[in-house]
C-alpha positions as CSV (number, residue, x, y, z in Angstrom):
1,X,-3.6,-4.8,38.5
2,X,-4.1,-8.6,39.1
3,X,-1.2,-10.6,37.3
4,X,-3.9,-13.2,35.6
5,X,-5.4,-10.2,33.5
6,X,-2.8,-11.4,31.4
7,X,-4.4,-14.3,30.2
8,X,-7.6,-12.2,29.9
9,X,-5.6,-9.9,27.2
10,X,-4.0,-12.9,25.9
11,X,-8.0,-13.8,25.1
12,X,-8.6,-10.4,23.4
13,X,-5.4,-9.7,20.7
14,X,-5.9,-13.6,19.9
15,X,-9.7,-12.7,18.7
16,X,-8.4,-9.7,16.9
17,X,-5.3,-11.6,15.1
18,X,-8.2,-14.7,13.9
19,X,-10.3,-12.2,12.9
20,X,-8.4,-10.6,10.5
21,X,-6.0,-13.2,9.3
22,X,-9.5,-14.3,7.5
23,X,-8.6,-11.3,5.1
24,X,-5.0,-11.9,4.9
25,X,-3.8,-11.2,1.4
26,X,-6.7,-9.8,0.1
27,X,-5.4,-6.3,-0.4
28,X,-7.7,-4.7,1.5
29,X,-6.0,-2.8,4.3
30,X,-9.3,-0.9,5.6
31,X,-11.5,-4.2,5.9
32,X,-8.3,-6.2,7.8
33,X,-7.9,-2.7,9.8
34,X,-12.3,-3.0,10.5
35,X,-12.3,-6.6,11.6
36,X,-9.5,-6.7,14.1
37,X,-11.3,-3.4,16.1
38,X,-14.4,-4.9,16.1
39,X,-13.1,-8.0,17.2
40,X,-10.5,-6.3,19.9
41,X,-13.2,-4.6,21.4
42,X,-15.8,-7.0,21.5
43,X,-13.8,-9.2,23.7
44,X,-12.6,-6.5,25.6
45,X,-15.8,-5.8,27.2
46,X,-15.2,-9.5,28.6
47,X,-12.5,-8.8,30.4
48,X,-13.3,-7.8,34.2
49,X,-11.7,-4.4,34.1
50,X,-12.6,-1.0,34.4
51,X,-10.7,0.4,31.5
52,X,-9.4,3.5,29.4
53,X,-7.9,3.5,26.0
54,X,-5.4,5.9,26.1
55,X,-3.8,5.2,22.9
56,X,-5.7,3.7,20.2
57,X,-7.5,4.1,16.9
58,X,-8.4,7.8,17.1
59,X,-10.5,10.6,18.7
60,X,-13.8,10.1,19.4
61,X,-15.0,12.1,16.0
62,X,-12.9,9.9,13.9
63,X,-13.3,6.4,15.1
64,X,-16.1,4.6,15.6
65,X,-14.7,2.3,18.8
66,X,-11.3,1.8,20.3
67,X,-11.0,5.3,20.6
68,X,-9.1,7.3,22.7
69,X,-10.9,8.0,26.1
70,X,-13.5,5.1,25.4
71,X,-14.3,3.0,28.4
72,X,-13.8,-1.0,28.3
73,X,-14.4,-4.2,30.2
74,X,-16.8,-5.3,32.7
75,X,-17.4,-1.7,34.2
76,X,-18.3,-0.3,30.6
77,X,-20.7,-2.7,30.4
78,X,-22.8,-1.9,33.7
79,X,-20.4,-4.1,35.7
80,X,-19.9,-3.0,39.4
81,X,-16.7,-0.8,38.7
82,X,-15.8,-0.5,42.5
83,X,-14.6,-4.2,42.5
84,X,-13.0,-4.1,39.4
85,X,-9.3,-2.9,38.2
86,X,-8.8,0.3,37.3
87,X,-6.5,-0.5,34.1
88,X,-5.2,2.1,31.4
89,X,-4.8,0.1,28.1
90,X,-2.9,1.1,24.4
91,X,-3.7,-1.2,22.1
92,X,-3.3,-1.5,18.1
93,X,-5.6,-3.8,16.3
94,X,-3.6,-4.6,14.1
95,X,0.4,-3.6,13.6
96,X,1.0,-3.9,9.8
97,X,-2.3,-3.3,8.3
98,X,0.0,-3.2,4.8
99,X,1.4,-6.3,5.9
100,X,-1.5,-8.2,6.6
101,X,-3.2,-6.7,3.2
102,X,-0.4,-8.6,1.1
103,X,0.6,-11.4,3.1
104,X,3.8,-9.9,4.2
105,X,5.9,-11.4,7.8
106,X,5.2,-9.4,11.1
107,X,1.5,-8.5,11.4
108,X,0.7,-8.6,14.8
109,X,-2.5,-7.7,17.1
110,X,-1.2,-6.0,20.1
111,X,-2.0,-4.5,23.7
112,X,-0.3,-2.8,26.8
113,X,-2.0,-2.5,29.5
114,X,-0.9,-1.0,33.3
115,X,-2.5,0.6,36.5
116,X,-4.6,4.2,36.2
117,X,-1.9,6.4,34.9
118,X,0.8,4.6,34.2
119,X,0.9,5.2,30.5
120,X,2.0,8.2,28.2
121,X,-0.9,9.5,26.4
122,X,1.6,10.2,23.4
123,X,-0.1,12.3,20.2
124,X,-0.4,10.4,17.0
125,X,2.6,12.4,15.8
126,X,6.5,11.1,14.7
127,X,9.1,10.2,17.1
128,X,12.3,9.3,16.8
129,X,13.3,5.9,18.4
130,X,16.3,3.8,19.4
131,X,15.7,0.6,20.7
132,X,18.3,-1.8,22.3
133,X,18.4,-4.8,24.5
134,X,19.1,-4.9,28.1
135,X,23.6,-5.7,27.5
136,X,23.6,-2.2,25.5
137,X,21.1,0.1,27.3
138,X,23.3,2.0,29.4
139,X,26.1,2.6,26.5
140,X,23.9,4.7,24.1
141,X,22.2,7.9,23.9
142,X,19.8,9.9,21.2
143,X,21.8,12.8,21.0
144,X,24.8,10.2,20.0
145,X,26.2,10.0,16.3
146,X,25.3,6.7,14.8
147,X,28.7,5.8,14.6
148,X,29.4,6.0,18.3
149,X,26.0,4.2,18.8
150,X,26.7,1.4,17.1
151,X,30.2,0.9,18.7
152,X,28.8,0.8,21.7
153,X,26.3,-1.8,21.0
154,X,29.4,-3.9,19.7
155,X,31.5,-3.4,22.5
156,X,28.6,-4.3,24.9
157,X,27.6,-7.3,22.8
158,X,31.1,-8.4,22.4
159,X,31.1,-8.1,18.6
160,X,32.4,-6.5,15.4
161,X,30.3,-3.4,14.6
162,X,29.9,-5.7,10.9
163,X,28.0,-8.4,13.1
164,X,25.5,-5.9,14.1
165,X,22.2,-5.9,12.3
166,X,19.9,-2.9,12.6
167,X,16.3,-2.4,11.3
168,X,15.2,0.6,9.8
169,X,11.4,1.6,8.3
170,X,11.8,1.4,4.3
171,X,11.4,5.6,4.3
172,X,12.9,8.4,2.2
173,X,12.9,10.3,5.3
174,X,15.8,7.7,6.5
175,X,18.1,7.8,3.8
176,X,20.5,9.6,5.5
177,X,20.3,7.8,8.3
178,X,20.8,4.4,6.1
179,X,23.9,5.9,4.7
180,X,25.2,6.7,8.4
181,X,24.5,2.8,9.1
182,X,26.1,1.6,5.9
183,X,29.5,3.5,6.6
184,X,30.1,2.0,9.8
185,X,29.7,-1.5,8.0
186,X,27.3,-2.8,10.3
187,X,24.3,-4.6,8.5
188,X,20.3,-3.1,7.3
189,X,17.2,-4.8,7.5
190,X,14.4,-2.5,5.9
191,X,11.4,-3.2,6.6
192,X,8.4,-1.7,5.0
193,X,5.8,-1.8,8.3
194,X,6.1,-3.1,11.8
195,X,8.5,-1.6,13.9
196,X,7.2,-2.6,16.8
197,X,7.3,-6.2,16.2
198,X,11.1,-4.5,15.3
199,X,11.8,-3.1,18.5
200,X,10.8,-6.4,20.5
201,X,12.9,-8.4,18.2
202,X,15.9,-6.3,19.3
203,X,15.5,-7.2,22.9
204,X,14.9,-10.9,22.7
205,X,18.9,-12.8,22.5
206,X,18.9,-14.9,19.1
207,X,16.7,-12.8,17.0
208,X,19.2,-11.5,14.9
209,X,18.1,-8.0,15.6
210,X,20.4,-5.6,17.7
211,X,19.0,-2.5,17.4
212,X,16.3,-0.3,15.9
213,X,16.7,3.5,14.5
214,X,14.5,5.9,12.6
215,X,11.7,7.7,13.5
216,X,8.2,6.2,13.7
217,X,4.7,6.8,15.1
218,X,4.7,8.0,19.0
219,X,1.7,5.5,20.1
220,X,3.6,2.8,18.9
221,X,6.6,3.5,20.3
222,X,4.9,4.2,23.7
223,X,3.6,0.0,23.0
224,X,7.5,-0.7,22.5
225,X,7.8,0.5,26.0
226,X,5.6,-1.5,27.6
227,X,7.4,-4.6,26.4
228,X,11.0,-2.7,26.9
229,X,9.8,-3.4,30.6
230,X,9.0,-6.6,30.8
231,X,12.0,-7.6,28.3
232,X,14.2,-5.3,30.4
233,X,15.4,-3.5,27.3
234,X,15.3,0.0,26.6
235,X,13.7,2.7,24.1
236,X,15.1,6.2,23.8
237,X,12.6,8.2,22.0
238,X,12.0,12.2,21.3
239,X,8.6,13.6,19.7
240,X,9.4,15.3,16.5
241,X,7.5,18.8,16.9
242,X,8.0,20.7,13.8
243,X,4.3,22.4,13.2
244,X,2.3,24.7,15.6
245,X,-0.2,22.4,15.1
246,X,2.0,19.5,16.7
247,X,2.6,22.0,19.9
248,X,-1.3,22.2,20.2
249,X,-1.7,18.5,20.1
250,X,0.9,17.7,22.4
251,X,-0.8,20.1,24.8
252,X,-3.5,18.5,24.5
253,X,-2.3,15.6,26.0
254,X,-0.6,17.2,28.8
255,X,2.6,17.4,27.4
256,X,4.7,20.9,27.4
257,X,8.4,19.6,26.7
258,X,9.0,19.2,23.2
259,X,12.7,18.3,23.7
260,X,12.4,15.7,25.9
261,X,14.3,12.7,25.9
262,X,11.9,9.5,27.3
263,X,13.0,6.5,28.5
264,X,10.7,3.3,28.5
265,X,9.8,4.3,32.7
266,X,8.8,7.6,30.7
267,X,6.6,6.2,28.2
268,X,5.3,3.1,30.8
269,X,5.7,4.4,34.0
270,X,3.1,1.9,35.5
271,X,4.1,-0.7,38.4
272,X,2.1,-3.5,37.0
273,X,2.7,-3.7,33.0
274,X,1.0,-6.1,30.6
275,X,2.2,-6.6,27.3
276,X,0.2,-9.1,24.7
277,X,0.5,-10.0,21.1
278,X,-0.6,-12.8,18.7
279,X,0.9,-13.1,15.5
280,X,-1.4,-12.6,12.3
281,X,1.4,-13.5,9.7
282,X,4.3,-15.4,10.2
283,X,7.0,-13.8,11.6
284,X,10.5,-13.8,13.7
285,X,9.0,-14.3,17.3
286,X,5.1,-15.5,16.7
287,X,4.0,-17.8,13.7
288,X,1.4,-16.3,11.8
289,X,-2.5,-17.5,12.1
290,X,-3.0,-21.0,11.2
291,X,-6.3,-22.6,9.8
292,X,-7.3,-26.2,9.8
293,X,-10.9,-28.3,9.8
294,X,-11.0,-28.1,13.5
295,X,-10.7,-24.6,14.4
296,X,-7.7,-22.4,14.4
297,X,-4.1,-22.0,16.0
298,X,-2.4,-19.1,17.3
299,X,1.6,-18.3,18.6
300,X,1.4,-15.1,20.9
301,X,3.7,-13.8,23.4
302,X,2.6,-12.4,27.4
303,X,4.4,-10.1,29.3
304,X,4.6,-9.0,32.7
305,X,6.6,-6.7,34.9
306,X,5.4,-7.5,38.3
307,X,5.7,-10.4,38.4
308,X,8.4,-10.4,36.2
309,X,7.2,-13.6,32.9
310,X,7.6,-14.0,29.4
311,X,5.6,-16.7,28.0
312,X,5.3,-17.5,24.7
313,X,1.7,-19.4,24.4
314,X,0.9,-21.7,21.6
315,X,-3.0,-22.0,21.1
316,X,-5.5,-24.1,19.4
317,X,-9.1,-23.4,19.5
318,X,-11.1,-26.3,18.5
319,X,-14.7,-25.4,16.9
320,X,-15.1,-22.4,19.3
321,X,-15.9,-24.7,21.9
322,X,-12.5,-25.2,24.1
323,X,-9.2,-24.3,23.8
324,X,-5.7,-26.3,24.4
325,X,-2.9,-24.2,25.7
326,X,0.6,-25.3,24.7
327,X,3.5,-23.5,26.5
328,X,7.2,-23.9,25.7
């Protein structure tokens, strides 16, 4: 995969962030949810690719584009396919739809995309999660108590467990785990959407964030991956399999291990990973959408593994017509 895609995908979550930021406190969920698809995939058929979503907004009978399977890019659109990456892609229109609807800090319009293959096509089911940065990924483990987790992120940070702050999804099915959290003394931020916007927080020095716990939606967490390996932090995630019908689904996907422990190299196993995202409210890492008379301005972050760049990119599109790119 050609490392200047990255500015392609930079081009499609910044369509998808303006177009729904237009609905931004409006309360309606669905419409912001509509608007950033349509505009995701609109652009994506710009981008000279021959792509597959292999995580995105559904099966084929239940959304209308974006879908899982669905072709993108160039090739999709009669483009000579032969000459043209072949580029597996995970995207989510919009991460916080809630958030978005009501105004609330961390929406964000995010991709991942890597080389043919090199991403988990995870079911739309629950996994658990625990996300670190790159000084405390060899010190924890899933199958560790909270307690022993969380003095290991001290002692790799070089802190009081008390100085640690960990975010948690605002969920009744967490209040044990809250309670585990609270007893160590170390320090909860609930949040009530977006923890993938969590998860990167957590790997980036001076967020604030140290970790991230809980259980959360598998094709999200397969996104966290994606930028786990370009941030050189780490996820440690496990499907939660508790129906027959979640063994079937998993199946379905090719996958027969419902015990398994993965890694981010699990969940984003490609060579060459892209990770983009534009802010659609404001939040920790990325500013939210800004409007003015001439056009529009974005914050957004862009990934790579190979080569190995973060770049946070500061945009202003002026009437439609050109844009000014502002790194720092």
């Amino acid at each position: 995969m050609e490392p200047d895609l990255s500015l392609e995908f930079l081009r499609v979550v910044e369509e998808a962030a303006i177009a729904c930021a237009h609905t931004m406190g409006q309360g309606d969920r669905h419409k912001a949810d509509q608007v950033a698809v349509e505009a995701m995939r609109k652009c994506m058929d710009t981008v000279p690719i021959d792509g597959t979503i292999v995580i995105g907004e559904g099966e084929r009978d239940e959304a209308p584009m974006l879908f899982i399977g669905e072709k993108v890019g160039l090739a999709a659109k009669g483009g000579n396919s032969k000459n043209l990456p072949q580029v597996d892609i995970a995207v989510d229109p919009l991460e916080g739809t809630n958030l978005c609807a009501t105004g609330a800090p961390n929406a964000i319009a995010v991709l991942a995309a890597s080389d043919r293959g090199g991403l988990l096509h995870a079911p739309d089911l629950y996994m658990e999660k625990l996300v670190v940065g790159p000084s405390s990924k060899g010190a924890v483990s899933l199958d560790a108590s909270v307690a022993d987790n969380l003095r290991a992120i001290a002692r790799c940070l070089e802190r009081d467990v008390e100085d640690l702050v960990v975010v948690v999804l605002d969920r009744p099915r967490h209040e044990k785990l809250i309670d585990e959290i609270r007893a160590t003394g170390a320090r909860i931020r609930l949040i009530g959407d977006g923890d993938l916007s969590a998860g990167i927080a957590a790997a980036v020095v001076g967020s604030g964030v140290h970790a991230v716990m809980g259980t959360g939606g598998a094709p999200e967490g397969v996104l966290t991956a994606a930028a786990m390996r370009c941030l050189n932090g780490e996820i440690f995630a496990r499907l939660v399999v508790s129906k027959p019908e979640h063994e079937e689904r998993c199946r379905a996907m090719g996958i027969t291990d419902f015990t398994r422990v993965y890694t981010s190299k699990d969940l984003a196993s490609g060579q060459s990973m892209i990770f983009a995202a534009t802010g659609v409210t404001e939040g920790s890492l990325m500013k939210g959408v800004r409007f003015f008379g001439d056009g529009v301005r974005t914050s957004s972050i862009v990934m790579q593994s190979n080569p190995a760049r973060i770049r946070f990119i500061d945009t202003i599109h002026v009437e439609q017509t050109r844009m000014v790119r502002v790194r720092f």
